[in-house]
N, C-alpha and C positions, 0 to 999 in steps of 0.2 A: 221399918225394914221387913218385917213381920206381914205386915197386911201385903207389901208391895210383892212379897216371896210368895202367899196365899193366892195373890190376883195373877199373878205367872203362873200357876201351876194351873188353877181353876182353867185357864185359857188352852192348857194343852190336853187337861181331862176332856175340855167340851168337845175342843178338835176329834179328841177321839171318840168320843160316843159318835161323835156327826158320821167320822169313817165307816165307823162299825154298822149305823143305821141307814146309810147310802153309800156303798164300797164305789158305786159306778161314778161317784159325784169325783172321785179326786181326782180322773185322767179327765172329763169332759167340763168340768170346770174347776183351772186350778188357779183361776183370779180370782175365786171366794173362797177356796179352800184350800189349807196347808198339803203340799204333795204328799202322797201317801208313803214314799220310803223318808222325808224330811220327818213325819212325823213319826215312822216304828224303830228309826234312828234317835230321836230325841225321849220318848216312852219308855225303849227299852234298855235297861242298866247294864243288862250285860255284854254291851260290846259287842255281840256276834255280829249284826250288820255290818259293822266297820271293820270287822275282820274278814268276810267274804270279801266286801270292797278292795281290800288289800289284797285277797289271793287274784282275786279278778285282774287288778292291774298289775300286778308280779308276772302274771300268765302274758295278759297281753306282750306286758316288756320284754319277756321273753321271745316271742313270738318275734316282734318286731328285729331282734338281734338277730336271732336265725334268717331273717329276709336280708338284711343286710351285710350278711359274711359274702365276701368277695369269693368268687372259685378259684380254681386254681389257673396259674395261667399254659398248662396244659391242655386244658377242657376248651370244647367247642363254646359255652355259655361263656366264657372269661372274654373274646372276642367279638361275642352275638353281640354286646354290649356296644362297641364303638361302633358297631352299622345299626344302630338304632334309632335312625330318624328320619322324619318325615321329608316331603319335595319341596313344603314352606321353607323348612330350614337349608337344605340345600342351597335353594335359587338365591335368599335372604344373604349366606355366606360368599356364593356366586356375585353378587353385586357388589358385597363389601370390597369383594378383592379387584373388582372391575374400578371402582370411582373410592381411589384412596385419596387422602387428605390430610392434611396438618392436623393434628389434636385429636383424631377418630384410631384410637387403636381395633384392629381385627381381634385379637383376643378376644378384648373384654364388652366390644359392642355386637359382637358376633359370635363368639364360641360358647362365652360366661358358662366358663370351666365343664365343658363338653364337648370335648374334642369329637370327632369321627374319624373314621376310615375311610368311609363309603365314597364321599366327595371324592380326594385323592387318591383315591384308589382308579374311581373311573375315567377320572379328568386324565391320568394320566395314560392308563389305557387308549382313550380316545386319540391324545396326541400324538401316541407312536402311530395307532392306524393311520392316521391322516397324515401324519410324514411319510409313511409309507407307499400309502396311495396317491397322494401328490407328486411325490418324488418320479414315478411311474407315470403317470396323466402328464407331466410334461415331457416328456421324453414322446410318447404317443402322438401328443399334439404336436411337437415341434418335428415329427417322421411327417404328419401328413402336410405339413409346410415345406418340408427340404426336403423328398423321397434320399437326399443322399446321405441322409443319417441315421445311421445304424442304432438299430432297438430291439432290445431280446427282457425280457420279464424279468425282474428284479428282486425276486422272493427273499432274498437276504436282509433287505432293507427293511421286512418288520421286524425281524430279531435281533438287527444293530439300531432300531429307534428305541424297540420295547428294554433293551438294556442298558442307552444310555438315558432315558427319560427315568425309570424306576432307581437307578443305581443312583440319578442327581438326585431324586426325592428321598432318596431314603439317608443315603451317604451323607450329603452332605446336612445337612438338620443335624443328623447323629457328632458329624465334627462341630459344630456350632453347639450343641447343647453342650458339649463335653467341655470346650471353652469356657462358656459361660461359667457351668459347675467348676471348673477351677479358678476364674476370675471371681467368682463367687468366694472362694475360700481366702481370698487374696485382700478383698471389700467386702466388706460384711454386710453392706448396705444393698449388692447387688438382691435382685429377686428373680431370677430366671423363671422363663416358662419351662415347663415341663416336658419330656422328648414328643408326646403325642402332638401337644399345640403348635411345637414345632414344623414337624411334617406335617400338620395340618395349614398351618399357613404355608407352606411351602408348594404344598398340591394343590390350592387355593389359587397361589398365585401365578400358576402354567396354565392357566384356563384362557388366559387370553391371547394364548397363542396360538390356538385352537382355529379360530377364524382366522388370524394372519395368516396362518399358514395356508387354510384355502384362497386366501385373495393372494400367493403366491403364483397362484395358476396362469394367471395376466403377466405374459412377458411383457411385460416394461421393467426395465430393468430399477428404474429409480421411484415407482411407483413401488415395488418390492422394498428396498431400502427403507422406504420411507413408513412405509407400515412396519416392519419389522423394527424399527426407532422407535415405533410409539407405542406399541407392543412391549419395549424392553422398558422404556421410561414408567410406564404404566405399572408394569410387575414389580421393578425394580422399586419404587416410591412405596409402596406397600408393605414393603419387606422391611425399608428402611424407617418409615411410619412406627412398624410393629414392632421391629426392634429398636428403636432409640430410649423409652420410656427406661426399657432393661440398661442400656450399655450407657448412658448418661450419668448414672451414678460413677463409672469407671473414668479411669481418668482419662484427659482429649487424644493422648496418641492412640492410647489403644481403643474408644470406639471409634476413633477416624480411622482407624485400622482396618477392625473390622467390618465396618460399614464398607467401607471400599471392597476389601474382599468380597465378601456378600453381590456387592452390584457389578465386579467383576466376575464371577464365575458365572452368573445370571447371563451377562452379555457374551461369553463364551459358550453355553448352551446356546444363545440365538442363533449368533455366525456359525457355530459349527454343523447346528442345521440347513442354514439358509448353502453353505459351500458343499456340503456331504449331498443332503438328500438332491438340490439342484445345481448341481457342481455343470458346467459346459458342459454340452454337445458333443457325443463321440462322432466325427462324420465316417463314411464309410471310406474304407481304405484306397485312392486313386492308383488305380493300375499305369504297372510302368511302360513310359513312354516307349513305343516300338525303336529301338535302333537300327539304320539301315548299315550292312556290311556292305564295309568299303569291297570294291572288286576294279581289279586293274582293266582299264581302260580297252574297249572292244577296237581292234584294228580292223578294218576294213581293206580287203586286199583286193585289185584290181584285176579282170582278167588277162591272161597276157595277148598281145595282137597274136591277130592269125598269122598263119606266115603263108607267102603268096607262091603257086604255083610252080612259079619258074625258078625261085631261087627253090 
């Protein structure tokens, strides 16, 4: 044990004469030679390299802590947060909500716990413009088809799209989470998402009414219909995709409950689009038929004979 304790020691003496005799040798060749903090670590007895080491990573941890404290949710930074991301992730979430499918949840193939704002923020934006401007372009086009239908600009109709389009994203998710967090306290097994993933799949999934709504412009009446079905199936499947994973654990009346609800309120945003913003034709008001006043019958009276001379 003696010689084997001699022949270890002699090996970290040599190391270090070598250091001491070529300092440049231990960063530019450190496949032949012991690294130079590995060896003034193992030489020196007193511990102070291993105690720098330790202030060094105590700091960094530090450091890293303070990166990681959330702001408040006062502060502009506590929001910069949920609009922080790129056009990949956008369009990427944009499709998810477009081509839903059995077994592909949006959440977690899509968000993987980073919700945003930004999407649903402007998807929704978009669709009130576009109800609003459609809603108007028909009435335009369908004046220069029937000059006798009356058309005056409709500035109302961005401020009753933009608040019922913002009031379904936001309201309802908020009634939905609140649900869940109490069927949640009910089953233990539930795991809800959280309110942002909420409303992020929720403004996700009005993206595709985006174009339906412009292929409303085409009067046909059942051509409308029929996009607007597939638009609602579309959105509808997605929502119900993303939430069953959650409401499955719950027992069958109530996710057959709330799943119905869900795909009901969904198809009452559609129709109530499709009758508000393109509701019939005002025509212009037809002026009333002239009456002719009776008047009593003109007599015609005859001259009377002359009378003759002699009488």
């Amino acid at each position: 044990m003696a010689a084997a304790d001699e022949l270890a020691f002699h090996e970290f003496e040599e190391a270090t004469d070598l250091l001491a005799q070529t300092p440049n040798e231990a960063t530019t060749r450190g496949d032949q030679l012991v690294p130079q903090q590995h060896v003034a670590v193992a030489v020196d007895s007193g511990g102070s390299y291993g105690a720098e080491d330790e202030v060094e990573e105590s700091d960094k941890t530090a450091l890293l802590q303070e990166e990681k404290q959330q702001p408040g949710f006062w502060t502009f930074s506590y929001y910069q947060s949920f609009f922080d991301v790129d056009t990949s992730q956008v369009l990427d979430r944009i499709k998810g909500s477009l081509l839903p499918r059995p077994g592909h949840n949006f959440v977690r193939h899509h968000l993987r716990n980073r919700p945003d704002l930004y999407g649903p923020f402007w998807i929704c934006a978009t669709l009130a413009f576009v109800l609003a401007v459609t809603g108007n372009l028909t009435l335009v086009l369908a004046q220069r088809r029937d000059p006798s239908i009356h058309y005056s600009p409709q500035f109302h109709k961005v401020t009753v799209a933009g608040t019922a389009i913002y009031c379904y994203a936001w309201l309802v998710p908020l009634a939905l989470w609140g649900f869940l967090q109490w069927r949640k306290g009910v089953r233990e097994r539930m795991g809800p998402y959280t309110f942002l993933e909420t409303v992020c799949v929720y403004g996700y999934s009005l993206f595709v009414f985006i174009p339906t709504v412009v292929l409303w412009l085409i009067p046909v009446p059942w051509l409308q219909w029929l996009s607007g079905a597939l638009a609602l199936a579309l959105s509808a499947a997605g929502l119900v995709f993303t939430l069953w994973p959650v409401v499955r654990e719950d027992t069958r009346w109530a996710a057959v409950l709330l799943l119905s609800v869900v795909v009901l309120l969904h198809a009452l945003l559609a129709t109530g689009c499709k009758f508000y913003f393109f509701q019939p034709l005002p025509l212009e008001p037809a002026a009333p038929p002239h009456q002719a006043t009776s008047q009593p019958p003109t007599v015609l009276l005859s001259p009377p004979p002359p009378r003759s001379a002699a009488a």
